[in-house]
N, C-alpha and C positions, 0 to 999 in steps of 0.2 A: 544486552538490552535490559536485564534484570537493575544493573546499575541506573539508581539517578544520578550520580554526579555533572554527567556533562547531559549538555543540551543535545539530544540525537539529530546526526545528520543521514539520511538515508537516499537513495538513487530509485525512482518508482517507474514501472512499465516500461525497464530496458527490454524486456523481453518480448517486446512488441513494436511493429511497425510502426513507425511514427512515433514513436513513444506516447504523450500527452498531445500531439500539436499536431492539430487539426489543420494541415496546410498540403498546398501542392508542389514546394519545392521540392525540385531534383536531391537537393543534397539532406533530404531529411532523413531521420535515423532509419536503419534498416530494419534491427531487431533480427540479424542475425548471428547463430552459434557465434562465428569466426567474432563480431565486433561484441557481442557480449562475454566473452572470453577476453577478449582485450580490455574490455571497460574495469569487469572485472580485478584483472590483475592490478589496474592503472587506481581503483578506489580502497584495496587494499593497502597499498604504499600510501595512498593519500591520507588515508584516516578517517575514509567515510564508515558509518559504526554500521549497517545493514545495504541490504539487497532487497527490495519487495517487488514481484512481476506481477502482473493484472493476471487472471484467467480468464479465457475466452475461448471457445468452443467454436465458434462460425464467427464469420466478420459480420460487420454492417453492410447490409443492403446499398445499393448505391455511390459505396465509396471507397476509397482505397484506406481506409484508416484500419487499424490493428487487421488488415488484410492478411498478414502472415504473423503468428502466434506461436512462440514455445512454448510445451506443454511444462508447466511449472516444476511439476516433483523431479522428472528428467530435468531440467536445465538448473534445479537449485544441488541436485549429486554431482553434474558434472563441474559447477564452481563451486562447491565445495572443495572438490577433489584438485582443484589447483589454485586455493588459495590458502591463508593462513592466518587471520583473524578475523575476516569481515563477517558477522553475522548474514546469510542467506535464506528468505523466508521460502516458501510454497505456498501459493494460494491455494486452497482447497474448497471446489463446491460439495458439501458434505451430501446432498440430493444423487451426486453422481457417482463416490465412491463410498464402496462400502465398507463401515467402522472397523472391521476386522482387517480389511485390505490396509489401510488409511493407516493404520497402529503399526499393521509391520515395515512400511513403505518409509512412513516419518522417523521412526524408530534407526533404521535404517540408514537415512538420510544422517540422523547425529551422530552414529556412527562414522559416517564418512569426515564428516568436520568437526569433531570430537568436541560436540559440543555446541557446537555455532549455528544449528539449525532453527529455524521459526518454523510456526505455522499461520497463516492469514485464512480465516475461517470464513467462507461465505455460505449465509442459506439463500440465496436466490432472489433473482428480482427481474430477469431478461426473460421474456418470453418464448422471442425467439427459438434461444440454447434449449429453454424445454420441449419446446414444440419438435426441436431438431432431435432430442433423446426422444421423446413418444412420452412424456411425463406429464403432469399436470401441474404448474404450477401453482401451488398454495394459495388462497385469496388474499390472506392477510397477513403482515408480518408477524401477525401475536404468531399465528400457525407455523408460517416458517421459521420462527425460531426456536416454539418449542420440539420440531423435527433438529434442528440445531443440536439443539439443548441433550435431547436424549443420543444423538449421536455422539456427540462429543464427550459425554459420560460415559459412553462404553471403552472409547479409546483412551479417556485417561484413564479409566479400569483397568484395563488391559495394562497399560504400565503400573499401576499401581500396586497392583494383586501377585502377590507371593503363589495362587493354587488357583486352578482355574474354574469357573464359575458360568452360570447359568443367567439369563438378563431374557425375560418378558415386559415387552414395553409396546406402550400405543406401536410403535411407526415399525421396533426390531421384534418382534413376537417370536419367540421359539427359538432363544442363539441356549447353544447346551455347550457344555466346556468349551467355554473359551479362553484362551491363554494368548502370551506373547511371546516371545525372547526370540531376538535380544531386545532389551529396555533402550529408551534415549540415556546418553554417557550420565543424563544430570539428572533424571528420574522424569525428565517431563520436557516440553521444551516452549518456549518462549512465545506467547499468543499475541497478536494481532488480531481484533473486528474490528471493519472498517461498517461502517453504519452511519444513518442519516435518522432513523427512527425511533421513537421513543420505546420501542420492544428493543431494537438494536442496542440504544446504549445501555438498557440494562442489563442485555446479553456480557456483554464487554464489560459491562461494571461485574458482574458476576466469578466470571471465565476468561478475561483477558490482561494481560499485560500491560496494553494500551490500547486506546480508542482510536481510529484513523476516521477523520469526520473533517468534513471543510467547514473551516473557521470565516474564510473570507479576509480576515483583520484582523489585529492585535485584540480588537476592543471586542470585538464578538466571541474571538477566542478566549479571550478571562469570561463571560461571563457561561460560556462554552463550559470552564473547567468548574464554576462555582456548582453548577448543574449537577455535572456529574461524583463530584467530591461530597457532594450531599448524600446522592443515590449512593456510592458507596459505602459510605458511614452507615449509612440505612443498610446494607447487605452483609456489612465486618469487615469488608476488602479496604483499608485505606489503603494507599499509593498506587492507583491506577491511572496510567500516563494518556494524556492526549495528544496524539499525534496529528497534523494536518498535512494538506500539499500544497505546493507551488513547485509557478515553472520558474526558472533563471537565465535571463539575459543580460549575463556582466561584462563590460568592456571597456578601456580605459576610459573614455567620457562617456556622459550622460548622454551625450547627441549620437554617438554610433549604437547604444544600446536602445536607444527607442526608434532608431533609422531601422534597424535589425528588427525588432516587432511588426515595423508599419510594412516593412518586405513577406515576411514568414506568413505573421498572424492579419493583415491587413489588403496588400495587395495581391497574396497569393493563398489565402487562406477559403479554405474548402467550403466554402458556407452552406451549398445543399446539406455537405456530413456534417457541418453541425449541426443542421436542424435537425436531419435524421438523429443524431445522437442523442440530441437534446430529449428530443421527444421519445427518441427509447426510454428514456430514462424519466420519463415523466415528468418532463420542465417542457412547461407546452402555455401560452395568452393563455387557455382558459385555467388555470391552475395559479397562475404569478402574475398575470398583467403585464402590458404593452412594457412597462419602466424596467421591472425586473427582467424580462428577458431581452430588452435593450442590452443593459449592462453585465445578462450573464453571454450573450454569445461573443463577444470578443476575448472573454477570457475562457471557454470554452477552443476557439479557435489557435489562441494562445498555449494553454494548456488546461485543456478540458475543464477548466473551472477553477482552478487553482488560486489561490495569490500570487499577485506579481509581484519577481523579485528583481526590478528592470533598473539597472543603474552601473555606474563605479564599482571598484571593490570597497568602497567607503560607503558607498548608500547603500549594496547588499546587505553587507556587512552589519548597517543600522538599525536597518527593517528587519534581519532576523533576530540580533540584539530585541529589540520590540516584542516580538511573538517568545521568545524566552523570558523577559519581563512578566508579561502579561502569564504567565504559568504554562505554558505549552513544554510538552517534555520532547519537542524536537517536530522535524519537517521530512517529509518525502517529497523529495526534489527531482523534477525533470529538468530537461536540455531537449536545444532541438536536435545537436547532434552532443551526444554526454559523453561520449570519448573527448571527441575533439573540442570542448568547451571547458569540460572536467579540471584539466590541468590546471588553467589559468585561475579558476575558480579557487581551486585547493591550493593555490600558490598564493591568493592575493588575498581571500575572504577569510578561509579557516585562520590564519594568524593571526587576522583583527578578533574572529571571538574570543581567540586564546586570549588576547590582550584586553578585550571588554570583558573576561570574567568568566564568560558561560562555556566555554571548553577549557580543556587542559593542554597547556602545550605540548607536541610531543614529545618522549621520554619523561615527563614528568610524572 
């Protein structure tokens, strides 16, 4: 993920029921070991460059959405362990585990995939999840991130540091030799925050890799990156990538790929969970207005909020071409089922980026 060369393709919330797609069919993804093991091996051979799972502690009230959840650090060792180049992140709520644990666990984890490990950094924003630990959640994001902020300095200490050392801090008061070993293979490993908030992206602009933050569109995503490409210059970090999501429904014509939405996301989509969702999440009429949450729950429904990437392998194909354009350093992509979808995708789509420029084809 270190590399910009090619425009990143990645696979988001296999690791959860449903994946993205807020619907009540039968055949939706399960988000279990057995088919994320499968997907797995199946995005390896294809050339998908990462793996990033949601974290979730308790489901949503009312719905069957991300109802059954694997716990990330376990499910990114065990696809490590039987794959061979796909980059696999772990989401981490840094609130729940503690910096010393977190350092030897990730540490750990690069180990096992010599190399190919992520981390996806979350400080919190579910109420819920806290109320479920006995925790308080933070008021504000300036707060939660600077609890971020000093966690995340202890663990890259910990790998950093030749001799082990002492850290008083607002949130960690009183850690006395602290140490690590073994280190990640590469002295650190590859960062992910996903953020919506102006503390968020400069957490990211600071401490990350890449930004994960919904764009919407081509044209909100350029002026998405102008944003952040400033605030970086502003910190010293140039080349910090923005990532977005989208869901993908690709299928030899334009009419079975929007027939397949109006079935999933339309005649059989969950719309109580999405409102419950929404509104977890604080996309509520009083907040955005009657128009804006018109237009955000069917893609919510679709894939939680994503861009649609609904068409041919020629119009996929075009619309990601677009978001690579516009500067985006790659997409995290759902399906409603991503095994069984995956193939066709990476048989008909990935060639044409290779051919529009923005990937490399393979063996090249």
């Amino acid at each position: 993920m270190s590399s910009r060369e090619d425009f990143k393709l990645g696979l988001f919330a296999a690791n959860a029921s449903s994946g993205l797609a807020i619907t009540r069919i039968p055949e939706r993804w399960s988000g279990s070991w057995q088919d994320n093991a499968r997907l797995a091996k199946l995005a390896d051979r294809a050339g998908i460059d990462f793996l990033l799972p949601v974290g979730r502690w308790i489901g949503w009230p009312g719905t069957n959405f991300h109802d059954s959840v694997l716990e990330t650090i376990t499910w990114a060792g065990g696809l490590l362990a039987i794959t061979e180049r796909i980059e696999v992140f772990a989401t981490v709520h840094c609130n729940f585990l503690h910096p010393l644990v977190a350092a030897k666990q990730l540490a750990t984890l690069d180990q096992i995939g010599n190399g190919r490990a992520g981390i996806n950094i979350v400080a919190g924003w579910y109420q819920r999840e806290y109320d479920a630990f006995g925790f308080n959640l933070p008021a504000s994001p300036a707060a939660r991130y600077a609890y971020a902020q000093e966690w995340w300095d202890i663990v890259h200490g910990i790998w950093r540091s030749e001799q082990s050392f002492d850290h008083d801090g607002r949130f960690f008061p009183g850690l006395r030799g602290i140490s690590g070993s073994p280190r990640p293979a590469n002295g650190s490993l590859s960062v992910i925050n996903a953020a919506a908030s102006e503390e968020g992206r400069a957490f990211a602009v600071r401490n990350a890799d890449y930004l994960l933050t919904a764009t919407f569109d081509p044209a909100r995503g350029s002026a998405m990156i102008d944003g952040v490409e400033k605030m970086a210059q502003q910190e010293g970090r140039p080349g910090v990538g923005v990532l977005s999501n989208a869901y993908v429904v690709c299928r030899p014509t334009q009419d079975e790929a929007e027939e397949f939405v109006r079935y999933y996301a339309e005649e059989n989509a969950d719309w109580a969970g999405v409102d419950i969702v929404m509104n977890g999440q604080g996309i509520n009429r009083q907040s955005f207005g009657e128009d804006l949450i018109a237009m955000f729950r069917p893609r919510f429904a679709a894939g939680h909020g994503g861009s649609p990437l609904v068409g041919t392998p020629d119009s996929v194909a075009e619309q990601i071409v677009q978001f690579a354009q516009a500067g985006l350093g790659g997409l995290a992509l759902s399906f409603v089922d991503y095994a069984g979808e995956l193939e066709y995708f990476a048989a008909e789509v990935i060639p044409r980026l290779a051919a529009a420029g923005v990937r490399k084809r393979r063996g090249d």
